[in-house]
N, C-alpha and C positions, 0 to 999 in steps of 0.2 A: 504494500500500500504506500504512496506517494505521498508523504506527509506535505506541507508550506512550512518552509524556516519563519518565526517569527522577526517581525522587523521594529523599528523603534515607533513607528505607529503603534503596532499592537502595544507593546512593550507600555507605553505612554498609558494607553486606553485599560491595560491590564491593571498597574500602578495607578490610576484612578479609582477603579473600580476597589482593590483593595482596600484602599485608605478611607473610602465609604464603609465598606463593612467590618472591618476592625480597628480596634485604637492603634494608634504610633507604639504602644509599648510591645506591637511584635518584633521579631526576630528576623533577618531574613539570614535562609541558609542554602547552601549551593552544593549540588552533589556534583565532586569534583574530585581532578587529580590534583593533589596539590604541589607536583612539581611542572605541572603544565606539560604534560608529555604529551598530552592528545588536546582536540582543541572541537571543540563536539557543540551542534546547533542545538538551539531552545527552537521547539515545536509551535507551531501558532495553535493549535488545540492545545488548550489547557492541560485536558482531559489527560493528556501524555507528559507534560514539561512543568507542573505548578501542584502541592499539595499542602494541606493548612493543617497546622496541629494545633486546634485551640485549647487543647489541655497544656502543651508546654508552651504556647503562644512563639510560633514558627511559621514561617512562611518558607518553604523549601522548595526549590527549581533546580528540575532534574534535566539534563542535556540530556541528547538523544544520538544515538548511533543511527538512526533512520531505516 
């Protein structure tokens, strides 16, 4: 299946939508390599690249191998 890379449109309109429905005291977190070996796109479905932990108050965006 042929995902869309999200672009800083989305990206803008996603960070809006957030900050409507939860306060500033989330978290955000990145699933990532942390030596930067690979370099991997965010999804424009959500539904693949963005998950909310409102128990530990997180926002986590996962990149995607496509």
């Amino acid at each position: 299946m042929n995902q869309e890379i999200m672009t800083l449109r989305d990206l803008r309109q996603l960070l809006a939508r957030l900050s409507k429905e939860f306060d500033g005291d989330y978290q955000i977190w990145l699933s990532s390599d942390e030596e930067g070996n690979e370099f991997l796109p965010m999804l424009r479905n959500t539904e693949f690249s963005l998950a909310v932990d409102k128990e530990t108050k997180k926002i986590i965006f996962y990149p995607s191998h496509k």
